[in-house]
NUZA-46268 format. One record per residue: residue in one letter; x, y, z of N, C-alpha, C, CB in turn. Coordinates in pm, 1 decimal, m for minus. Glycine has a CB too. Layout:
// NUZA-46268
r resn a	n_c1 X	n_c2 Y	n_c3 Z	ca_c1 X	ca_c2 Y	ca_c3 Z	c_c1 X	c_c2 Y	c_c3 Z	cb_c1 X	cb_c2 Y	cb_c3 Z
...
***
This chain:
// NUZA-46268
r resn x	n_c1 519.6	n_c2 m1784.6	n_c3 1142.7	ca_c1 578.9	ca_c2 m1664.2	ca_c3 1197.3	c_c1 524.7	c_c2 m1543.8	c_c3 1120.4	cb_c1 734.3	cb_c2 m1670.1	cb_c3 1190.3
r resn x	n_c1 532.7	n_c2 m1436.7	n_c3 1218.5	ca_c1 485.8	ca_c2 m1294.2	ca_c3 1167.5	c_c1 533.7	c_c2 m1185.7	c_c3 1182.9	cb_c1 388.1	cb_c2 m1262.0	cb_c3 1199.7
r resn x	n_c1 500.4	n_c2 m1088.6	n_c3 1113.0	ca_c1 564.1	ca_c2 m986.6	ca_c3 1130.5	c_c1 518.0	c_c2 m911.2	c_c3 1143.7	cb_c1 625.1	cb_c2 m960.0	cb_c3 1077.9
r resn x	n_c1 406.8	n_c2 m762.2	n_c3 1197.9	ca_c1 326.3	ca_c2 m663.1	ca_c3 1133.6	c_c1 397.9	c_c2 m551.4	c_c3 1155.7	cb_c1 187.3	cb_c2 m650.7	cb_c3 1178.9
r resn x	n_c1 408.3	n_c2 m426.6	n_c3 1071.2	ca_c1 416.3	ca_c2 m275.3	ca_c3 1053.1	c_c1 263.2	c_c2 m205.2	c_c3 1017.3	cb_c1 527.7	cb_c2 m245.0	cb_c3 923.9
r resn x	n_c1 280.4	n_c2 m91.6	n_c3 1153.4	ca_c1 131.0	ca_c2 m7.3	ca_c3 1117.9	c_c1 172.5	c_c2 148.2	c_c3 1125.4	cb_c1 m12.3	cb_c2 m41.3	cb_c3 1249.4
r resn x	n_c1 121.8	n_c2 173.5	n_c3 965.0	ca_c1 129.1	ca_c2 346.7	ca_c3 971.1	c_c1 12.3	c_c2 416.1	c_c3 1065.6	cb_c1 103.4	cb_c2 415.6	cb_c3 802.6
r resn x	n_c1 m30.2	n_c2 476.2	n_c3 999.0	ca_c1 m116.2	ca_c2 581.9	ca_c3 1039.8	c_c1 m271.5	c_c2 534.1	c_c3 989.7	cb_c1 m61.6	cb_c2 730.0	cb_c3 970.4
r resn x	n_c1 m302.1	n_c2 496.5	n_c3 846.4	ca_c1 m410.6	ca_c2 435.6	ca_c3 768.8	c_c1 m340.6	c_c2 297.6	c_c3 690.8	cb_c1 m475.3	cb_c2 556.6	cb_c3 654.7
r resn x	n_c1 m215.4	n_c2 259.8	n_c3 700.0	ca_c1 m186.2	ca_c2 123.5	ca_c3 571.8	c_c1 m74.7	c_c2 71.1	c_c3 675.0	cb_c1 m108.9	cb_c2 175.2	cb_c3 363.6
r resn x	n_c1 m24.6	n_c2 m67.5	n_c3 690.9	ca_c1 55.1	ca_c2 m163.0	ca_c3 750.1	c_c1 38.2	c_c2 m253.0	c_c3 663.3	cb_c1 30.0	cb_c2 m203.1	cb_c3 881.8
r resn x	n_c1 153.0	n_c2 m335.2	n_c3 699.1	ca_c1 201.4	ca_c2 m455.3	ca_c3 617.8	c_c1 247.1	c_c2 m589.7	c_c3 701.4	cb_c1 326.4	cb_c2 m405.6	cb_c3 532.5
r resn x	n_c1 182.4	n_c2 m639.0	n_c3 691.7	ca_c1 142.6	ca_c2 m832.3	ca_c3 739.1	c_c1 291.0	c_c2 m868.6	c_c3 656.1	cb_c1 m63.8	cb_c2 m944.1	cb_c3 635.3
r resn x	n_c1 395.2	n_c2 m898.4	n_c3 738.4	ca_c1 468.1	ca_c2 m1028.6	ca_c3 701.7	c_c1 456.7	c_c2 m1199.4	c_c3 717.1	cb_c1 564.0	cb_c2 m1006.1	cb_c3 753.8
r resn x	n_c1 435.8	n_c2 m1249.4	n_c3 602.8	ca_c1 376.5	ca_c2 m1394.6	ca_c3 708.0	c_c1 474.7	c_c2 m1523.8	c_c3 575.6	cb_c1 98.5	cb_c2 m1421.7	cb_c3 711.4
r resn x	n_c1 444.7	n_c2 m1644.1	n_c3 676.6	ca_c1 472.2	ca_c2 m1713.3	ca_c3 598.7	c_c1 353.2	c_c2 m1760.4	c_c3 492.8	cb_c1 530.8	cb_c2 m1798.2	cb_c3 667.2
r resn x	n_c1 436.0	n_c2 m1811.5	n_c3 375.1	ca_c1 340.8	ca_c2 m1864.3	ca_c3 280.2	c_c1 222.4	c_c2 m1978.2	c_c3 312.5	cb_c1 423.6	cb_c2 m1916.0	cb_c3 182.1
r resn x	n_c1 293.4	n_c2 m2045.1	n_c3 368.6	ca_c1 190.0	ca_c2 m2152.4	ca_c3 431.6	c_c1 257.0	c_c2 m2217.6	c_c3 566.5	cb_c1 155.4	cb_c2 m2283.9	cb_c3 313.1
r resn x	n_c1 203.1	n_c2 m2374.7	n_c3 613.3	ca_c1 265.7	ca_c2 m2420.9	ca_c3 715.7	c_c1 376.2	c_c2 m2510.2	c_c3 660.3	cb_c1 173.4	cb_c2 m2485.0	cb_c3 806.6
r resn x	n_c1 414.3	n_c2 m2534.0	n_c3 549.4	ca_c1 514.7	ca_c2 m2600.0	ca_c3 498.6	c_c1 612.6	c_c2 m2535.5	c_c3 416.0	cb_c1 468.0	cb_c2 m2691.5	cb_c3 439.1
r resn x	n_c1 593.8	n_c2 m2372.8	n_c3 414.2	ca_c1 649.6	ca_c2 m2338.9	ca_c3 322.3	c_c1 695.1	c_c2 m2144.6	c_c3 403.0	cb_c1 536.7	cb_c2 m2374.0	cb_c3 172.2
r resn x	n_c1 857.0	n_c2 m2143.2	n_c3 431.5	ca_c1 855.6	ca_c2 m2047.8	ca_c3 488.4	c_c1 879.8	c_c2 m1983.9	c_c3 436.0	cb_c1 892.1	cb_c2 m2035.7	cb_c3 563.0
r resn x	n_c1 845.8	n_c2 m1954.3	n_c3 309.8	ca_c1 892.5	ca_c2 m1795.3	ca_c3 157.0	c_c1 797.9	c_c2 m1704.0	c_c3 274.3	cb_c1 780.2	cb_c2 m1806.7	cb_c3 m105.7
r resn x	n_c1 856.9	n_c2 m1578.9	n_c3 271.8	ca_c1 792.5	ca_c2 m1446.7	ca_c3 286.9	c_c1 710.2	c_c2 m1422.3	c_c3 255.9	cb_c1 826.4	cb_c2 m1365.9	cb_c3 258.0
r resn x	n_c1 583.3	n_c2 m1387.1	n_c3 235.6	ca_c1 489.3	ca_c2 m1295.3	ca_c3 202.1	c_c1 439.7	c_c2 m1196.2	c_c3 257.4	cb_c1 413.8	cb_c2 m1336.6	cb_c3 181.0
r resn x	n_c1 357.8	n_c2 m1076.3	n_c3 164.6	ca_c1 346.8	ca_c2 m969.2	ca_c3 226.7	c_c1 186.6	c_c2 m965.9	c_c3 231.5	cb_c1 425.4	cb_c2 m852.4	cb_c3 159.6
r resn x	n_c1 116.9	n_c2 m909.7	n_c3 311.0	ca_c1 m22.5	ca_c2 m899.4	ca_c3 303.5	c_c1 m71.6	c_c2 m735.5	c_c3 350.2	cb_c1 m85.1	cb_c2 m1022.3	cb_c3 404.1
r resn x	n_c1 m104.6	n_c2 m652.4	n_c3 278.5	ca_c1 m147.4	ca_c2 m509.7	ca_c3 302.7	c_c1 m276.1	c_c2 m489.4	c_c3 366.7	cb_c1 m152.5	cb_c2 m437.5	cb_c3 179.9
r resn x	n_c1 m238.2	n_c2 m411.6	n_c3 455.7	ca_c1 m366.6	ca_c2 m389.6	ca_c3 525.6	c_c1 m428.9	c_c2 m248.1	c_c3 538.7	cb_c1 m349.9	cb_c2 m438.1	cb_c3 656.1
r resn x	n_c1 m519.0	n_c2 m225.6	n_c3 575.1	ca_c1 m587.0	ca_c2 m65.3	ca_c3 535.6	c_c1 m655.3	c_c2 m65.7	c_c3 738.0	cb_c1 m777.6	cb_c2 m69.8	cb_c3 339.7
r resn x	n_c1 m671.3	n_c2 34.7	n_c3 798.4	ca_c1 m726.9	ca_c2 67.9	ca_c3 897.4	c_c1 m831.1	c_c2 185.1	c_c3 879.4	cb_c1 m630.9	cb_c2 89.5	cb_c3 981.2
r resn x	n_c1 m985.9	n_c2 149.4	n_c3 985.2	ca_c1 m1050.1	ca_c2 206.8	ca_c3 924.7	c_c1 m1158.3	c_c2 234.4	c_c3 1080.8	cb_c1 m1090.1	cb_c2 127.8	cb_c3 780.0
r resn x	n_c1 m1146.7	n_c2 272.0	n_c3 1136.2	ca_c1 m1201.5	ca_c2 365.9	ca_c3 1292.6	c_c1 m1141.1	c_c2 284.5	c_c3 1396.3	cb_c1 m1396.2	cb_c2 375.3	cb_c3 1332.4
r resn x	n_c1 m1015.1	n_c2 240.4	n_c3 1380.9	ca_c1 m901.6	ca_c2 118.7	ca_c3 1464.5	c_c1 m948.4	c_c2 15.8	c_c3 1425.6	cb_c1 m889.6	cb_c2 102.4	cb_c3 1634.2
r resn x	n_c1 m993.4	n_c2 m38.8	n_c3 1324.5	ca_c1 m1022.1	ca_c2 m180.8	ca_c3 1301.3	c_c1 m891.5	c_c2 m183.7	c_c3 1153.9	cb_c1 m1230.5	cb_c2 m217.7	cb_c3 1259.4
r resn x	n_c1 m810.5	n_c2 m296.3	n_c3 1140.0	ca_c1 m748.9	ca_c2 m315.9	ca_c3 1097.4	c_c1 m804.8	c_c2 m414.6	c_c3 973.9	cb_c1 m673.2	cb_c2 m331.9	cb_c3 1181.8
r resn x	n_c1 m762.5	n_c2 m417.9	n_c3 845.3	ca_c1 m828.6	ca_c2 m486.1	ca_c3 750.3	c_c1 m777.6	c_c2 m528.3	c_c3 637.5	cb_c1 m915.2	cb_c2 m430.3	cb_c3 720.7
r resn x	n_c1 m783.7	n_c2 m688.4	n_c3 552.7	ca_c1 m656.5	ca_c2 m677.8	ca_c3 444.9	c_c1 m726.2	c_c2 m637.4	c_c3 350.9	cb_c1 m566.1	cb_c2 m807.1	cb_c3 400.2
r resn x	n_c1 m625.9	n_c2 m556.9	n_c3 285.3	ca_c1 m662.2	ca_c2 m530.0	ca_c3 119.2	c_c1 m573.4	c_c2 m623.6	c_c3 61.2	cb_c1 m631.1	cb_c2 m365.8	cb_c3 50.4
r resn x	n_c1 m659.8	n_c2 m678.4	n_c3 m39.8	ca_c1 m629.8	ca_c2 m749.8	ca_c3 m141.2	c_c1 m603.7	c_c2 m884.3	c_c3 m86.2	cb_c1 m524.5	cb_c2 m692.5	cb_c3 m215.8
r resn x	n_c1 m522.9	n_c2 m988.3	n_c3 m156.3	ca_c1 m461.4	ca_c2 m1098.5	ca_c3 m127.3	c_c1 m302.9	c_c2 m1069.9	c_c3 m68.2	cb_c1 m469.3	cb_c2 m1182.0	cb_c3 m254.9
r resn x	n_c1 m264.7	n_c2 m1158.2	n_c3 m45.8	ca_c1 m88.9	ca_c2 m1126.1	ca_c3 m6.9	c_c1 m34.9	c_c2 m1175.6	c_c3 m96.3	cb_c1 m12.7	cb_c2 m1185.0	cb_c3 124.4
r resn x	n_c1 80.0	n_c2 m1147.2	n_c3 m134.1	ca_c1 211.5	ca_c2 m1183.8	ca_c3 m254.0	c_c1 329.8	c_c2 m1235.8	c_c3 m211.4	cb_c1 267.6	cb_c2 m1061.2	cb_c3 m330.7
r resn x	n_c1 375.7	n_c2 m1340.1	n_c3 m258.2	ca_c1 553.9	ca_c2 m1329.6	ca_c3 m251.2	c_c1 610.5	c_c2 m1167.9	c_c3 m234.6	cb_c1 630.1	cb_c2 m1396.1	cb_c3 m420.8
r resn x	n_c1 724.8	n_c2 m1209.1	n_c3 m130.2	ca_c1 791.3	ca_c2 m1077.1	ca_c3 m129.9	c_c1 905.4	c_c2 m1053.7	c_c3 m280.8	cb_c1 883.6	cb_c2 m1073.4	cb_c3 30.5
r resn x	n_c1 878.5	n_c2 m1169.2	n_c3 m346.4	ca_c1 947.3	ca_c2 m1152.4	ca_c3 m431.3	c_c1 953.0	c_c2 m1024.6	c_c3 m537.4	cb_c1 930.5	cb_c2 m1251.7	cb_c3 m472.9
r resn x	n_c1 827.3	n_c2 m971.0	n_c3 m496.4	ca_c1 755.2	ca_c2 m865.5	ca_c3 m591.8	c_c1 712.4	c_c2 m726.3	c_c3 m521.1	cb_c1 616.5	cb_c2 m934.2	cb_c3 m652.0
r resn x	n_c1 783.0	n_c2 m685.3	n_c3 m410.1	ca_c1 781.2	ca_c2 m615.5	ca_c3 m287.4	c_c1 846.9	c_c2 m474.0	c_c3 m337.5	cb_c1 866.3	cb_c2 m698.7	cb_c3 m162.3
r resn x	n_c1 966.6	n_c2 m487.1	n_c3 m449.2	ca_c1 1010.2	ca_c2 m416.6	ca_c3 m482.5	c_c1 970.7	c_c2 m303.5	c_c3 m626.5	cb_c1 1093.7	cb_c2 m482.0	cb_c3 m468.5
r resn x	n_c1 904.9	n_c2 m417.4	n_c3 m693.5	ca_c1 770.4	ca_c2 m379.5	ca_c3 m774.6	c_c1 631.3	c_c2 m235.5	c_c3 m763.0	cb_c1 698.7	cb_c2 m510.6	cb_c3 m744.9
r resn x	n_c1 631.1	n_c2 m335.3	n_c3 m614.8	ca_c1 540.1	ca_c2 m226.4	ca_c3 m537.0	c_c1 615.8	c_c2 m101.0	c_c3 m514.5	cb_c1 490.2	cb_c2 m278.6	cb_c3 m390.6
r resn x	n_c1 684.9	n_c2 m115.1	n_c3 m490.9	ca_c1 761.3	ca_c2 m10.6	ca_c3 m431.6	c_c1 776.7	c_c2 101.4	c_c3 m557.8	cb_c1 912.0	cb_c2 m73.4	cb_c3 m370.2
r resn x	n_c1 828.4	n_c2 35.2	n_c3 m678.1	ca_c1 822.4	ca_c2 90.4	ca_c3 m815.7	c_c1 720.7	c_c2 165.0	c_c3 m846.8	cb_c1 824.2	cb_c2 1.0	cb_c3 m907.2
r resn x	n_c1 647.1	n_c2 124.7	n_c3 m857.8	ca_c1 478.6	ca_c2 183.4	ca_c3 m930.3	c_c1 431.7	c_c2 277.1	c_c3 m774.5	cb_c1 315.3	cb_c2 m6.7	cb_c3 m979.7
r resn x	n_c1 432.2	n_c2 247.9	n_c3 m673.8	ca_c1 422.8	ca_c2 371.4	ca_c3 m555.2	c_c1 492.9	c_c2 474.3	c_c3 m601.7	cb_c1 484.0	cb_c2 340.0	cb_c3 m406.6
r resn x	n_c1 585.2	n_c2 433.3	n_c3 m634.1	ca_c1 698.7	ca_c2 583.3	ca_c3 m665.7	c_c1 643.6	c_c2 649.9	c_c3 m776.4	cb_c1 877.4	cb_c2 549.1	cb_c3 m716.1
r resn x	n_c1 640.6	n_c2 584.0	n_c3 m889.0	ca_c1 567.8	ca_c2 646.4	ca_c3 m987.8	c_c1 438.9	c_c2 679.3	c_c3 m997.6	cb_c1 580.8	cb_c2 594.1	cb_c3 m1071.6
r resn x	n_c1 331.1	n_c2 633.4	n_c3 m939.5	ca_c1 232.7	ca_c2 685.0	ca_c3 m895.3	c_c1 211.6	c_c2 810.4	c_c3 m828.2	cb_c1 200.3	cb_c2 613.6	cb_c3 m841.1
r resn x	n_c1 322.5	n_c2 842.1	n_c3 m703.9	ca_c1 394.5	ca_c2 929.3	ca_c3 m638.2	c_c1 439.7	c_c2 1068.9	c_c3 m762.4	cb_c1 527.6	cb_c2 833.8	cb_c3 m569.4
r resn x	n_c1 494.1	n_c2 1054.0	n_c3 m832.2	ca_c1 531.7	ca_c2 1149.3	ca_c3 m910.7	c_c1 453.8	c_c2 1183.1	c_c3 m1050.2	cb_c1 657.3	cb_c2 1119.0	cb_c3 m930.7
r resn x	n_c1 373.9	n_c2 1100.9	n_c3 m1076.1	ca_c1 280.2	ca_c2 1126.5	ca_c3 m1174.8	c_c1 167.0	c_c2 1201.7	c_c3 m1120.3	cb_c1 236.8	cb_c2 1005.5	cb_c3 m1236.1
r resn x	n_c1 143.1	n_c2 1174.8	n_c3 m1019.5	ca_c1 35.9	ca_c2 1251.1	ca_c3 m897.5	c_c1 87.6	c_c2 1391.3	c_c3 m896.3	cb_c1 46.2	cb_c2 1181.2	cb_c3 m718.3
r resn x	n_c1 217.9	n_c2 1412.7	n_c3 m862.1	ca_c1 294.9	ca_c2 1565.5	ca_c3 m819.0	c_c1 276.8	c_c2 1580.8	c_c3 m947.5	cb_c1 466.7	cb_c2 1591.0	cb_c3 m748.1
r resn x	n_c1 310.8	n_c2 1578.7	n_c3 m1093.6	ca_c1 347.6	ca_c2 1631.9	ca_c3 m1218.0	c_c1 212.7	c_c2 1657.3	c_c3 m1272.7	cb_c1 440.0	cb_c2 1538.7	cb_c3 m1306.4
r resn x	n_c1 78.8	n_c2 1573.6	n_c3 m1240.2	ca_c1 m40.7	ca_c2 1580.5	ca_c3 m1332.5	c_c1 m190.6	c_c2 1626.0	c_c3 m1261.4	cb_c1 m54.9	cb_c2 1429.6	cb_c3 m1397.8
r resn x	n_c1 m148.2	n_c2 1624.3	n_c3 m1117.5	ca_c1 m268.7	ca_c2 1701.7	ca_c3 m1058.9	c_c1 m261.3	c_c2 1771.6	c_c3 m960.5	cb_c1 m361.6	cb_c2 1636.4	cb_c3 m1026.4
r resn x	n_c1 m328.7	n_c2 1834.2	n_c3 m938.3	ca_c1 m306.6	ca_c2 1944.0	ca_c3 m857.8	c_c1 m356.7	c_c2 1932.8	c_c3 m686.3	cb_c1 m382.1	cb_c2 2058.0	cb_c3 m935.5
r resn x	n_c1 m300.9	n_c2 2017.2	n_c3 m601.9	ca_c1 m340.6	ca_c2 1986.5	ca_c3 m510.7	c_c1 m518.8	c_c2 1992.5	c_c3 m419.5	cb_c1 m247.3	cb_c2 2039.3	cb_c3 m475.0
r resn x	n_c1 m562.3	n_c2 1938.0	n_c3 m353.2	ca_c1 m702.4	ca_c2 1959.7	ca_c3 m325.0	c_c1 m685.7	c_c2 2092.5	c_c3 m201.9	cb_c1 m784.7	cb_c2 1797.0	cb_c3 m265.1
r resn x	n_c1 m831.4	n_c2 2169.6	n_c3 m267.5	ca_c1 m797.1	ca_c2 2316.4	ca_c3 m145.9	c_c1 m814.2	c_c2 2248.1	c_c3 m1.3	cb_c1 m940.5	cb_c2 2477.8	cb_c3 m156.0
r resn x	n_c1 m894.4	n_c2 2135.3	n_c3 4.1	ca_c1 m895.2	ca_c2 2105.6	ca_c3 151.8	c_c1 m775.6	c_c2 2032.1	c_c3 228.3	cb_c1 m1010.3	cb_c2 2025.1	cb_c3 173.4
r resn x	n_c1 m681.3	n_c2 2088.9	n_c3 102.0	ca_c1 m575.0	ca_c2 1998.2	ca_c3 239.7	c_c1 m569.5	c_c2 1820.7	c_c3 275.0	cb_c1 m641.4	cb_c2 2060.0	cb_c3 405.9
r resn x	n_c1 m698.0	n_c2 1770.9	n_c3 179.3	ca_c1 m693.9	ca_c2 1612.3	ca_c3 154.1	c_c1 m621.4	c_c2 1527.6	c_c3 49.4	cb_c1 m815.1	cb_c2 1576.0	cb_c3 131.5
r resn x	n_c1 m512.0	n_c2 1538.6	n_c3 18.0	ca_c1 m434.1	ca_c2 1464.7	ca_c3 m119.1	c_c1 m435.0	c_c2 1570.7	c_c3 m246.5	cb_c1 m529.0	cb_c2 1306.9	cb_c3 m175.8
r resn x	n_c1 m489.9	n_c2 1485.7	n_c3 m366.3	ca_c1 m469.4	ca_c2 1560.4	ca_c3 m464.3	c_c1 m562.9	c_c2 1562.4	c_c3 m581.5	cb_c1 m357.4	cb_c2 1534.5	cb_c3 m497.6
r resn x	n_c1 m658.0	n_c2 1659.9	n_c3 m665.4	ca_c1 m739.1	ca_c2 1594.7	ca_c3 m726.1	c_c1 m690.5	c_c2 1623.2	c_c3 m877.0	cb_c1 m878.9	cb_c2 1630.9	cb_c3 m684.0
r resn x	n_c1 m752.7	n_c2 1592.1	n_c3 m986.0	ca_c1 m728.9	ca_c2 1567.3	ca_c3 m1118.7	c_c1 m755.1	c_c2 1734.3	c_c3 m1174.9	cb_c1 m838.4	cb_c2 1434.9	cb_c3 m1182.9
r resn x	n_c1 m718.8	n_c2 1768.1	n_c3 m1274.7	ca_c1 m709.4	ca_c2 1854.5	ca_c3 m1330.1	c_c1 m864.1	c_c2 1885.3	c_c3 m1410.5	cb_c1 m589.9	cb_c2 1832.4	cb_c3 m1397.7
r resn x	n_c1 m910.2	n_c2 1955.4	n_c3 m1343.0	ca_c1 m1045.4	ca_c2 1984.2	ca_c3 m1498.4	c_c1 m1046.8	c_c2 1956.1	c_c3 m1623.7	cb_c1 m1075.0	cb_c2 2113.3	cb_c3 m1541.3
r resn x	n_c1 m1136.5	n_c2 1942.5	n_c3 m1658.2	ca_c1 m1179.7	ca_c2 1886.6	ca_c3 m1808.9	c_c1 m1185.3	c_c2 1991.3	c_c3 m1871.3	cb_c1 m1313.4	cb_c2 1809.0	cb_c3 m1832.6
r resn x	n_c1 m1179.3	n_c2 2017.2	n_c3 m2020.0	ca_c1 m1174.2	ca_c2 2116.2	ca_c3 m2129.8	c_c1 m1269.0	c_c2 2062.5	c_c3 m2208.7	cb_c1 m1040.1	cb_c2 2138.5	cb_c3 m2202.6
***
């Protein structure tokens, strides 16, 4: 069994672990001119919340330590001294 969620550029593959084994796992995927694609390996969802952790903080270390890009694309790093 499956599950998929699709943003805009990243979705998330719910699947089972194997055919004998129905633990959750998550598998991330990246989209890239409508072709859909996994990044990385998939994980227990046991560790779903993890992710979620370090996004956040990634998230706010990003807002606190760099600045925004003039083009309106994310955010880039602060110049060197």
């Amino acid at each position: 069994m499956t599950r998929t969620l699709k943003g805009r550029q990243f979705g998330i593959i719910l699947k089972e672990r194997g055919p004998n084994d129905p633990h959750v796992c998550i598998q991330i995927i990246g989209e890239d001119d409508e072709h859909w694609f996994d990044i990385g390996n998939s994980f227990s969802s046991f560790w779903l919340q993890d992710l979620i952790d370090q996004l956040e903080a990634a998230k706010i270390l990003i807002g606190a330590q760099c600045k925004k890009d003039p083009s309106g694309f994310g955010y880039i790093f602060p110049e060197k001294k």
